[in-house]
Every structure is written in structure tokens, then in C-alpha cells.
C-alpha positions in Angstrom: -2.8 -12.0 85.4 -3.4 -9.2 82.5 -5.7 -11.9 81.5 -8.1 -12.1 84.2 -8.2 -8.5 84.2 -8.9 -7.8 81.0 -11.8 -10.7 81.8 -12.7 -8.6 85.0 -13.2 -5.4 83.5 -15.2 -7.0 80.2 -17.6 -8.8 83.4 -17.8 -5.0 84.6 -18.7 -3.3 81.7 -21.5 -5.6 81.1 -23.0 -5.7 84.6 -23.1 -2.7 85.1 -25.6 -1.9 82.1 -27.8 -4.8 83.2 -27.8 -3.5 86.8 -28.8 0.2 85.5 -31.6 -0.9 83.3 -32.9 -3.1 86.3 -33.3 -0.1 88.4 -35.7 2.3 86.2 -35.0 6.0 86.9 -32.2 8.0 88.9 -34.4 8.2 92.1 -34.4 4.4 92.5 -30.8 4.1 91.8 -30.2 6.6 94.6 -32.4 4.5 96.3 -30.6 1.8 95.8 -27.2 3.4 96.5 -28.4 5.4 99.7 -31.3 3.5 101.0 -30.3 5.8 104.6 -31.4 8.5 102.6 -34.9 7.5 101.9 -37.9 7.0 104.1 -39.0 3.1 103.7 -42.3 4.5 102.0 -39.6 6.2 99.3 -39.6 10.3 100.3 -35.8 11.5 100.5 -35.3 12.9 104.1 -31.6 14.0 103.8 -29.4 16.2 101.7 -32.1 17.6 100.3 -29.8 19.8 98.1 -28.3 17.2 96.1 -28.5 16.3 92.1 -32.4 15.2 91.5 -33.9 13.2 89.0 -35.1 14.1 85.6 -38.6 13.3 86.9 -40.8 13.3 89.6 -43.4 10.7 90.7 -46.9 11.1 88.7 -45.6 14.6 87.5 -44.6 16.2 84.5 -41.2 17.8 84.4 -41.3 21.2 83.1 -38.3 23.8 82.7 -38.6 27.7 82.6 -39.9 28.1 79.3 -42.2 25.8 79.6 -43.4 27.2 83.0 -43.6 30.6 81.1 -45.6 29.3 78.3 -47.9 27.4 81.0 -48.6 30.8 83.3 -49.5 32.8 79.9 -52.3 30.1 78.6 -53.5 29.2 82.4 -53.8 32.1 84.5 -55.6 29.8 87.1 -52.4 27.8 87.6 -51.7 26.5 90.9 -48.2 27.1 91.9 -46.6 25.4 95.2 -43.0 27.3 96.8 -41.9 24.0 99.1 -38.7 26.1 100.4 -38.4 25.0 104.0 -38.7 27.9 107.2 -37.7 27.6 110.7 -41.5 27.2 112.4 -41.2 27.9 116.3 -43.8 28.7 118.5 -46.7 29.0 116.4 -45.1 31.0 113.6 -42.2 30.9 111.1 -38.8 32.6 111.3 -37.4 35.0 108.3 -34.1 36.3 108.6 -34.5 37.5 105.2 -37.1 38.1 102.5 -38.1 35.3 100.6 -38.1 35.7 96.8 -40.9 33.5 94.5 -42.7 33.4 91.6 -45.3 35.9 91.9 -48.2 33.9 91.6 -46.9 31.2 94.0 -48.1 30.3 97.6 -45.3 29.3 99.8 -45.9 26.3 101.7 -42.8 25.5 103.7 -42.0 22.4 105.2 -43.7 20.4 103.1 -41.4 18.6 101.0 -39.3 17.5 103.9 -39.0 13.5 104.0 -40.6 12.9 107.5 -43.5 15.2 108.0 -46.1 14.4 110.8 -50.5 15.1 110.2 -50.2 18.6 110.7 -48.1 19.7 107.9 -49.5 16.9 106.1 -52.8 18.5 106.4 -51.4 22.0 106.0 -50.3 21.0 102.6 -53.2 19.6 101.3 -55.9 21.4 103.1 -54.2 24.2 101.4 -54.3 22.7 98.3 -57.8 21.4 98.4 -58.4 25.4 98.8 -55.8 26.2 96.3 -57.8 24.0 93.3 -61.2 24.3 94.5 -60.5 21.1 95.8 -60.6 19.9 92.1 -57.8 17.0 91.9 -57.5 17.7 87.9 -56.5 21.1 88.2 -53.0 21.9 87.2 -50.4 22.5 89.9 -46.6 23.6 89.8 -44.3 22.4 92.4 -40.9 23.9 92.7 -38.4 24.8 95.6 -34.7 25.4 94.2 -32.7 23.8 91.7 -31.2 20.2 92.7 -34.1 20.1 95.9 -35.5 16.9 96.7 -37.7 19.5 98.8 -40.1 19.6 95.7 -39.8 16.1 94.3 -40.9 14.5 97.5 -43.9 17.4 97.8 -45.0 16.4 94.2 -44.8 12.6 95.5 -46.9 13.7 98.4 -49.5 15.6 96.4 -50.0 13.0 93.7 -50.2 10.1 96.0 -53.1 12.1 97.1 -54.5 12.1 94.0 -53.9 14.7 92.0 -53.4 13.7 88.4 -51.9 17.2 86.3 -48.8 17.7 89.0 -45.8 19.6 86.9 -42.6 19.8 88.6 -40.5 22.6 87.9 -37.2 20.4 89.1 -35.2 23.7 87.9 -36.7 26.2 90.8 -36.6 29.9 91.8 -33.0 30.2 91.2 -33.3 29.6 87.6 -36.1 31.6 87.1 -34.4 34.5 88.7 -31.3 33.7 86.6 -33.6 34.2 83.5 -34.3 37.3 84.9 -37.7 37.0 85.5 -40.2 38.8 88.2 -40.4 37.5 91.5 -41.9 38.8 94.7 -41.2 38.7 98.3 -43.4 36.5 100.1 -44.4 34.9 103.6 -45.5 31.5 104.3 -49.1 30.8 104.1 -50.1 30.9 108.3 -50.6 27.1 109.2 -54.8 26.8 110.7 -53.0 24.3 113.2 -51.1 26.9 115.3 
């Protein structure tokens, strides 16, 4: 009995290696391990706060230093706040002020999984406006720390063709822990209202 245990666990510790290198990053293992939590065209659409992966689709993962270092060279930088809003009635709901990077537009709702035309649109109508409509130009994405909110907003905007998408995975919370400036912000008004 020890026996077949011993050759149990050795089976184990091999397949499991194989089965990890067959599955190429940490979103397709989630994926793979919650397929409930994933749209059939790949956007996460629950549990939105939840460990992320190291990297986003088409994007560049950046961190706060880097972010820093980007904002001083490129004052043109595009930067994308996906933190979600309640939206009722032709306008969003703030129960309290909503803290960002100064430089950044908040575009709510638009890294949730399931998202219909209109706040497709609102995204990258917005964007289009945002860059000049120049797919080339450089664009930060960022919502909190451990928020799929931004990874599936940076899938959304790549898949629609931009090319120099940086994903801040690390968020407003750890540039406010770094004790940076933010500033209080509302939503950029959706046209479609």
C-alpha cells in the first residue's frame, strides 16, 4: 500500500508540471479552473476582486515606478480609471468621492465581463477622442489592485486595436500607498444617455 502511494504521489508531482506548462499564463489556468467565471469569448465577469495575472492581453505590465517614469517622459499619456459606478437613470451614483491619478479619465463600467454596445462604445468612442483616435498612442489602464476590472478593459481595448496598451495591474491603491497625488474625479458623462 505505502507502495502505490509513494507511486501515486511521484505520478502527481509529474503531472502536474506538464499540466501547468500546457496552459500558458495564470489567466488561462483560471480559465481552466473556473471556466463559470469567464465569458466564452475569455473576459472574467465575476469576482472581479480576486488575484490577477502578471499580464494582461496585448499589454505591457507596468508597476508604480514605472508608471512614474512613463507620466514624466510622456506628458500626452493616456490614462483609463475602469473603477465600476452604479449608472441609474441617465447618470451615475457617488456615495463618496472618487480618488485617481490626476491625469486619468474615469470610465466606469468598462472592464465589467458582460458589457452591451453602449458602454462598448462609451469606451472607445472615448478613447478614439482620448488618442486622437491614433491606435499607437500609449494608454494606461488601471482600476485597483487584484481587479480583473482593468485586465478585461485592456483586453477590450487591444482587441480593438490598439497596439502600446500598459496595464498598471497594481492600481490606485498602490499609488496612494506610495503616497502619491491623486484627485477627486467624476465619470466621464456617457453621449448615450
Amino acid at each position: 500500500m505505502f507502495r502505490s502511494m509513494l507511486n501515486l504521489a511521484l505520478l502527481v508531482s509529474l503531472a502536474v508540471p506538464a499540466l501547468a506548462e500546457s496552459i500558458p499564463d495564470t489567466a488561462s489556468r483560471a480559465l481552466a479552473d473556473n471556466p463559470a467565471l469567464f465569458s466564452s469569448d475569455g473576459f472574467r465577469q465575476d469576482r472581479y476582486r480576486s488575484p490577477t495575472p502578471e499580464a494582461a492581453p496585448g499589454a505591457t505590465t507596468i508597476d508604480t515606478p514605472g508608471l512614474q517614469a512613463m507620466l514624466a517622459e510622456r506628458p500626452d499619456l493616456v490614462l483609463i480609471d475602469v473603477i465600476n459606478a452604479e449608472y441609474r437613470h441617465d447618470r451615475f451614483l457617488q456615495d463618496e468621492p472618487h480618488h485617481t491619478i490626476p491625469q486619468a479619465h474615469w470610465l466606469p463600467n468598462t472592464g465589467k465581463g458582460q458589457i452591451d454596445a453602449l458602454w462598448k462604445n462609451y469606451l472607445l468612442d472615448n478613447l478614439a477622442q482620448l488618442t486622437g483616435d491614433r491606435p499607437d498612442q500609449p494608454v494606461v489602464v488601471f482600476c485597483k489592485s487584484d481587479c480583473w476590472l482593468s485586465w478585461n478593459a485592456v483586453k477590450r481595448i487591444t482587441e480593438a486595436g490598439y497596439s502600446h496598451v500598459y496595464w498598471y495591474k497594481d492600481g490606485i491603491d498602490s499609488w496612494m500607498g506610495a503616497g502619491l497625488p491623486t484627485r477627486i474625479a467624476d465619470p466621464v458623462k456617457p453621449t448615450h444617455s
